[in-house]
Every structure is written in structure tokens, then in C-alpha cells.
N, C-alpha and C positions, 0 to 999 in steps of 0.2 A: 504494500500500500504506500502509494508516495499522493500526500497533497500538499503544496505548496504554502508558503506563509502566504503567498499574493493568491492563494487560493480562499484561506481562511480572512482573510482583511482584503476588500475588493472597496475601490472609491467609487460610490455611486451617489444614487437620489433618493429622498427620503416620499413619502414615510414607510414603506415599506420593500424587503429586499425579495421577498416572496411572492409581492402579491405587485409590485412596481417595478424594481430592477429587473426582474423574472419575464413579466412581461414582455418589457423593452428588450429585452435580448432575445425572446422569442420571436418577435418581429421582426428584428435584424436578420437574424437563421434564416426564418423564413424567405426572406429579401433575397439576402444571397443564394437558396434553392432556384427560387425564382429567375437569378440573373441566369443560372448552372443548365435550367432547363430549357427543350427545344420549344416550348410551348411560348404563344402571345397573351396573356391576360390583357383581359380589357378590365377585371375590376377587382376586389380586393372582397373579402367578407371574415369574421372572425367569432365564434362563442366561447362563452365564459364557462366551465363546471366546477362543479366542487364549491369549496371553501374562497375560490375565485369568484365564481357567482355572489355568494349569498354575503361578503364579505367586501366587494368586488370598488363598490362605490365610495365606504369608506377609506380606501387603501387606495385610489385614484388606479385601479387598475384599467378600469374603459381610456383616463387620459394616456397613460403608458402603454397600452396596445396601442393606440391610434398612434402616439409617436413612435412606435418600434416600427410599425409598419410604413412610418414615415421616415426613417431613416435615423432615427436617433440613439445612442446609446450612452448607458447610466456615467461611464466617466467620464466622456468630453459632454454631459450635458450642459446647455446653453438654456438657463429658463428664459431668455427674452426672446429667445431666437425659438423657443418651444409655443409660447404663447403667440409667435407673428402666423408659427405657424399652424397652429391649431386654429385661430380666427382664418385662415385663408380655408381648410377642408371644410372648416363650417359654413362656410362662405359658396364654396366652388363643388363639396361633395367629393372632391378628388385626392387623391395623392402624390406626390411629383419623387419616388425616393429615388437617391441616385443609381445611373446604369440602367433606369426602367423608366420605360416610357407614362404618361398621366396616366395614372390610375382611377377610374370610378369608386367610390366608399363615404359611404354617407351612413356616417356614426348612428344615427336615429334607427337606422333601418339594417346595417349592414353588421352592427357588431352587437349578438344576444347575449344576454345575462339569462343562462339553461338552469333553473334551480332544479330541473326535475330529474336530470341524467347525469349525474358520478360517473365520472371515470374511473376505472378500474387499477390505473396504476397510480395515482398519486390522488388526495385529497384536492392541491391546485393545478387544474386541469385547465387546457387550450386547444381548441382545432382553430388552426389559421387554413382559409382557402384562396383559390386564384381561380377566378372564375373568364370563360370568352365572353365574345360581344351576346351570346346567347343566354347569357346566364350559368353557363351547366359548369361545373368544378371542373377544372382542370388539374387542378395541383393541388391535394393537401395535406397537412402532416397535422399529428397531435403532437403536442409538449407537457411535458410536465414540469413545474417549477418548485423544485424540493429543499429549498431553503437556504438562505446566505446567498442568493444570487445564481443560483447553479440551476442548469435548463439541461434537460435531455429528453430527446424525440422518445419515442415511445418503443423503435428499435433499441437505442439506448440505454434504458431504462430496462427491457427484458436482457441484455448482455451484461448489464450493471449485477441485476440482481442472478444470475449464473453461479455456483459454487465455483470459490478460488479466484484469488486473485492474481494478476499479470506482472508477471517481474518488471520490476522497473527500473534495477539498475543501479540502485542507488545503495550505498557501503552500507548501511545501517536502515533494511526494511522489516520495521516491526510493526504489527499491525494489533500487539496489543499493548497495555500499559506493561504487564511483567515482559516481554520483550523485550520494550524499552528500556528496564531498571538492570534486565542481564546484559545489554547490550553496552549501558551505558558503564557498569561496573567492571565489564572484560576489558573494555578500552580505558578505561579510568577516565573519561572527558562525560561533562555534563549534559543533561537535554540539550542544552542551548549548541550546544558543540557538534553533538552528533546530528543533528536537525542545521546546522550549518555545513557540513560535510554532505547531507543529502542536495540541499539547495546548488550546493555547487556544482553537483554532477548535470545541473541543467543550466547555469548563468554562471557568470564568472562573480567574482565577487565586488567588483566594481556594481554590475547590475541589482545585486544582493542589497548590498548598502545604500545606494544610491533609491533602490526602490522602497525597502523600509524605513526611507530616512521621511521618503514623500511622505508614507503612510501614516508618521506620526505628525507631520506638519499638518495634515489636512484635519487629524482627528482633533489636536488641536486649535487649530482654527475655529471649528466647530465650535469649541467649547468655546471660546473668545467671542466668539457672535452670539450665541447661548447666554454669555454672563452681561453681553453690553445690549439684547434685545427686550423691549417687552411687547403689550400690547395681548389679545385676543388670534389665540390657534386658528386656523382655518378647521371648516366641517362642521360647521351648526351646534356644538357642545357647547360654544362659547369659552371654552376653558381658557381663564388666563394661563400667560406667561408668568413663572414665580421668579425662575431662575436670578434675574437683574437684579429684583427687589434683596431677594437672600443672600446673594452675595454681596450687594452692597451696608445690607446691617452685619455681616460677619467681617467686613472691613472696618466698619465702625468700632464695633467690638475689639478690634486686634489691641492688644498688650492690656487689655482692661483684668483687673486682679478677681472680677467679678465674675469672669465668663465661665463658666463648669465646664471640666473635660471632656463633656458627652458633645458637647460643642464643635470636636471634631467629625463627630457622624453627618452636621449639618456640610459643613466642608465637605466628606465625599460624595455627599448627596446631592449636593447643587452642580459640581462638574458633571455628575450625571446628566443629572436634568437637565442642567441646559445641551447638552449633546441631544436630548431627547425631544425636544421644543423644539430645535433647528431640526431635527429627522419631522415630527411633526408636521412643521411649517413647510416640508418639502424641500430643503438644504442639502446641500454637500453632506455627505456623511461620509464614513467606514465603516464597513459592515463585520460585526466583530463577536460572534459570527455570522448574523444579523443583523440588519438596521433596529428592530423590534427589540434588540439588546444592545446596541451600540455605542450605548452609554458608560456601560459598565467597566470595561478594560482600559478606555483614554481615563474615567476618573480616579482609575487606581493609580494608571501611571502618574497623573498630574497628581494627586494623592502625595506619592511618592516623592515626585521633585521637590513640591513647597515645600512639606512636612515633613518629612523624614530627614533627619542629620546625616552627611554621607551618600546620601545620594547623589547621581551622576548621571548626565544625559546620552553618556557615550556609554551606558547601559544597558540602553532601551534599544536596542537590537538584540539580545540575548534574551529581554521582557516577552519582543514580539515571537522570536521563535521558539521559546519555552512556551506562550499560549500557544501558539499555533501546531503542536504538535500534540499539547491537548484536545484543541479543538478535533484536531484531526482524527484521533482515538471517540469522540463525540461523536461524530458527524461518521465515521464510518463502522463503527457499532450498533450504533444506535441512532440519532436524529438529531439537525438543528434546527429542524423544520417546527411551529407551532400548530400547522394544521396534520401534520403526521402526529406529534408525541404534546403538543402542549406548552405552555413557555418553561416547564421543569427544559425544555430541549433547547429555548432562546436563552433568559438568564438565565439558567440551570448551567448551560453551558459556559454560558460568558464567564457567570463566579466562580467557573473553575478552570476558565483560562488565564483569568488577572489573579485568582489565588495562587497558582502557577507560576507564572509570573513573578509575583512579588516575591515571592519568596525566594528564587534563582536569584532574584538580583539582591536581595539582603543575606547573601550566602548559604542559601539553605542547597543542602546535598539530593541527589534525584528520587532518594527515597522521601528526603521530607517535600520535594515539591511534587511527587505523586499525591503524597499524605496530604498536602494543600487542595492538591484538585479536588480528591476525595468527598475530604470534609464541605468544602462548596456545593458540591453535586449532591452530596447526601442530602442534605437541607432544603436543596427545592425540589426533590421528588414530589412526582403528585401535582404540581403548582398548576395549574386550568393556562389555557389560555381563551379568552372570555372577554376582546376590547367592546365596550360601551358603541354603539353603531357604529362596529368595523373599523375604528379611527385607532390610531398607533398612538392613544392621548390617557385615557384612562382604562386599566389603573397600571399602564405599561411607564409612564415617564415615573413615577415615583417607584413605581417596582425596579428601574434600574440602580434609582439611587439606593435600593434596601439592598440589592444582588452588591454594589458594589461594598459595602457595608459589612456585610457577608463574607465578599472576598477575600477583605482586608484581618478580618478576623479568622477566616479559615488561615491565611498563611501564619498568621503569628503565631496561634496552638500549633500548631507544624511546628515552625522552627523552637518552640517551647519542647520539644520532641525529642528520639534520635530518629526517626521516618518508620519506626515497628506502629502499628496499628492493626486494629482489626478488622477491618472491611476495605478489602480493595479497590483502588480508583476501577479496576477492569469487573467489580458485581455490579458497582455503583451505576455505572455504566449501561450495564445491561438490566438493569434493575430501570433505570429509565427507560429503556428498549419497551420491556414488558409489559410496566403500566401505561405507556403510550399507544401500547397496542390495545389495552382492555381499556381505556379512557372512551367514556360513550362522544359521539361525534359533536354533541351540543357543545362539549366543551373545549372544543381544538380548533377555535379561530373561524367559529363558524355564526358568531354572536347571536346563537340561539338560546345557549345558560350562561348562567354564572353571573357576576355585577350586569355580564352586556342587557339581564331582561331585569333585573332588580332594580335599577339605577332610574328616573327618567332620562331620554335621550333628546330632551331637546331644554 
């Protein structure tokens, strides 16, 4: 099993990476079938199933298919250049994507929201088609979009799920957590080391560095428009922005002899959220491994630089590929996906990639930064995933700020440790696998239980 750090951290558009980036990159694929085949399309069509449907409006997934299909993709997204071009289809019925000649599609009528037909291999389901001057389909493919951004056609998706996995090549292929701990003990070099030796079998390390240098500039960025924005979320909730206000009273606060030490959960909890507000708002994000959890890993790191004594920013390369090779063992065990397992799979994952994390870079040994993931993951087993009308706002932006909260205290009992525990990061793991699987569908991003029917939604 080899997945990359730029596989796990992917720069994209908020507010969701499942139900928006997923999208958008499905329409690309599709594009490019399109250019590949001998067929003319006169016009374009597309429906929605699953967890995609019924969740479909809150998550801007109809706007993200209609840009995928229009040529757009999550990391060179351009929202001015998204809105000119969205009022021109609504305008014209067409699409103009590059390589292909104008397109017929006309959103009203050409792109369904199917609440009645699941698809069989994924919870968020797509048929993209290409139709002649006649009407009749010429060309189409299902997608499935299974979480943190990652899109596989439905061939795909049945070769994915095949016993055994495909040599990749790479010095150090473990595909469980005890792999990783034999592996990493035979060579004596840490996660971060060995997970740097795989990367290099495919970039040099110039591209290595150079690319997670971006990843953390964008994550923070984020958080910086997060702490300096306020104002009313987009999507009818009305939900303010808290982020500005709470960081600017914990600034007031600083050196006051008054402030109580719980005062630092407020601190990891706002970098959250504002990463979570900006996903929200539709912003730049990093999906980590999620936009829906993207909060949680930049506010540990930032966590980390203001607040911790010793810490160092030529660290945070060893941060990202220690999560990421969590996530990795996450997302290929078991699920990042919230319409597959639940957000136990969004933050579930994330608190045990930044628990991970932290603890690598404040010295903890591979046993105790298993033992960090561990402890993260154990803690949100079970967790629903259940947004208030389909919106990535409630109770996702404060639930990042408690994931990261979590993570910061999973890593510290770790390195309070020597990494002997009792439950391993690899049950934990499949322990999420399982209840994800026996989790009834109301509860997996389909905003039929949970706060989503409790709550009013307007």
C-alpha cells in the first residue's frame, strides 16, 4: 500500500471534499473521456445518488458538478472566475470546457438530484453522461467519490476492492500499523523517516519539501482569514462566524494572571474553527483528511508553534508525514469517508493524524506515536455524522475544534508513556471499519438523524 502525503493533504475548495472536490474532479475525468473519445456530444447531463442526492444542496454539490463539467478543478480554483462562469450557463444553458466544443446543459433540467436509486458501490454516487444532437447517451461513466477528494469510476472501485494489494515499490510497504512499528524498529528510523524514504521512491526531494512546504502555507493561510473574518456563513443556518471575535478576546487576555489554564483548549479550538468557517464559506482549504475535518491537524500544528516551548517550523515536514501515514492506515483499512463510516472516519481520523503528529515532533518514539493515534481514534468511535441541512457548519466546525483538543491530549498520555498499551492503533482501526459498517444510513451524512432532524434548520 503506498498513499502519498499529497494524497492525504490535497489543496482544494470548501465546504466539502466528498460531496464538492469529489465532484469537481468527476467532471474533469469525465471531460477528459470525452476529449479521448471518437464520439460528438452535443450536450452534457448528470445525476446525483446516495448521500450526494439527499445531502447534495447543502455541500454545493449541483454548483461543483456544473463547474467540473465546466472545466474547473479544486486546486487552481478561481471563485471569480467560477461565479462569471456559472452566471454565463445560467444565462446560455451551455458549457464551453476546454478541447470541447459548446456544450448544451441546462442545470434546471439536465443535472437530477435521484433520492430514490443508491448506488451500489459507494454511498456518494454520480452518473455523468454525453449525450448527441438526438438526445440519446453516448458516453457514460458512474463515479464514486469516497472521501478526502479521491474519485474512482466504478471499474475502479470493483479493482480497488479485489483481494491484495499491488507492489508499489516503495523500501518500506506496510499496510498495517504493526508493520509499520516492525519496520520502523528493524531500521531504527522513525514514521516520519520511513514514510520519507517511500515519498522519495516517486519525487525527489526537492518536490517532497517544496510541496509540503505549500501545504502548510495554504493550511495556514486559512487559519489567518478564519481569525481576521467574520460576519454570517453562507446556506440559510444563519450561523455566525465566532472565530475573529474569540481570538480577539484570547488576545486581550494574553499575560492577564486571571486567565485559567483551560484557556488553552479555547486557543486550539479557534485555529480550528476558523479553518472550519473558511471551509464553510467555501475557501481555500487542505483536506486533512477531509475538508469536513480540516480543521483539526493545521490547529495542532499552529497549536504547537505559538504554544509549545521548542518548537520549530522546520519540523512540520516530519508532522505532515507522520499524519499522513496514519491517515493512510485510516483511509485504507477502514474509511475517511463520513457517508461510508460516519465522522468517527472525518475527525476520528484527523485526531489521530495530529495526535500522531505531535507527538513525532515533541520526541515521542513510533511506539508512542502509534499509542497517540490510538488513543484519538478510540475516543471518536461511534461519532454520527448528522450536518444540520447538509451544511459542513453545524455541529462539524466546533467538532473540529473538540477532535483537535483530543489530539493534543491523546499525544501527551503517549509520551507520558513508554508506547506499551493495550489496544492497538490496527483494532482501533478496524473497530471503526465495523461500526461504520453497522451504522444505520440516517446517520452517515445523509441528514436524515441525528442534530440534522433535532435542531430547526432555518
Amino acid at each position: 500500500m503506498f498513499l502519498s502525503v499529497f494524497d492525504m493533504f490535497k489543496v482544494g475548495v470548501g465546504p466539502s471534499s466528498s460531496h464538492t472536490m469529489g465532484p469537481m474532479v468527476a467532471g474533469a475525468r469525465f471531460l477528459d473521456a470525452l476529449r479521448a473519445s471518437p464520439f460528438n456530444a452535443h450536450g452534457l447531463k448528470a445525476s446525483l445518488h446516495g448521500s450526494l442526492a439527499f445531502t447534495g444542496k447543502g455541500h454545493a454539490t449541483d454548483r461543483a458538478t456544473i463547474l467540473g463539467l465546466a472545466g474547473f478543478l479544486p486546486d487552481s480554483y478561481d471563485n471569480e472566475k467560477a461565479e462569471a462562469t456559472l452566471a454565463t450557463i445560467a444565462e446560455t444553458g451551455t458549457v464551453s470546457p476546454p478541447g470541447l466544443p459548446t456544450l448544451k446543459f441546462v442545470p434546471a433540467t439536465d443535472l437530477v438530484f435521484d433520492y430514490d436509486h443508491p448506488l451500489p458501490g459507494h454511498a456518494n454516487a454520480m452518473i455523468l453522461m454525453a449525450t448527441d444532437a438526438q438526445d440519446d447517451v453516448i458516453l457514460q461513466e458512474t463515479y464514486y467519490s469516497i472521501g478526502g477528494g479521491f474519485v474512482l469510476t466504478e471499474a475502479e472501485l470493483a479493482e480497488a476492492g479485489k483481494a491484495g494489494a499491488k507492489p508499489s515499490g516503495c523500501p518500506y510497504p506496510f499496510q498495517t500499523a504493526a508493520e509499520m512499528l516492525e519496520m520502523a524498529a528493524a531500521s531504527g528510523n522513525s514514521i516520519a523517516e520511513i514514510k520519507r524514504a517511500n515519498e522519495l521512491h516517486f519525487r525527489s526531494a526537492k518536490e517532497l519539501d517544496d510541496g509540503m512546504a505549500r501545504l502548510w502555507q495554504v493550511m495556514n493561510d486559512c487559519i489567518e482569514r478564519g481569525l481576521a473574518t467574520d460576519g454570517i456563513l453562507p446556506g440559510g443556518l444563519k450561523v455566525r462566524r465566532r472565530a475573529k471575535g474569540i481570538h480577539e478576546a484570547l488576545k486581550a487576555e494574553r499575560g492577564l494572571n486571571i486567565t485559567a489554564p483551560h484557556v488553552i483548549n479555547d486557543w486550539m479550538s479557534v485555529y480550528a474553527m476558523a479553518v472550519n468557517e473558511e471551509n464553510a464559506a467555501g475557501g481555500q482549504v487542505v483536506t486533512a483528511p477531509t475538508n469536513g475535518a480540516a480543521g483539526v491537524l493545521p490547529a495542532v500544528i499552529r497549536y504547537w508553534l505559538d504554544h509549545v516551548p521548542g518548537a520549530s517550523a522546520s519540523k512540520i515536514g516530519d508532522f505532515l508525514l507522520t499524519a499522513s501515514a496514519i491517515g493512510g492506515l485510516c483511509k485504507h483499512n477502514a474509511s475517511i469517508s463520513g457517508a461510508e463510516c460516519g465522522c468517527q472516519a472525518e475527525v476520528g481520523s484527523a485526531a489521530a493524524m495530529a495526535a500522531a503528529g505531535l507527538c513525532a515532533v515533541m520526541g515521542g518514539s513510533p511506539a508512542q506515536v502509534e499509542n497517540a493515534a490510538e488513543i484519538a481514534l478510540e475516543h471518536h468511535l461511534g461519532m454520527t455524522c448528522d450536518p444540520v441541512k447538509g451544511l459542513v457548519q453545524v455541529p462539524c466546525i466546533e467538532r473540529n475544534g473538540l477532535g483537535a483538543i483530543k489530539a493534543v491530549s491523546a499525544a501527551s498520555l503517549a509520551l507520558r508513556g513508554d508506547g506499551k498499551h493495550f489496544v492497538p492503533l490496527d483494532s482501533a482501526i478496524e473497530t471503526m471499519r465495523q461500526t461504520g459498517h453497522d451504522m444505520h444510513e440516517k446517520y452517515k451524512e445523509t441528514s436524515l438523524g441525528g442534530l440534522a432532524v433535532n435542531v430547526p434548520n432555518c
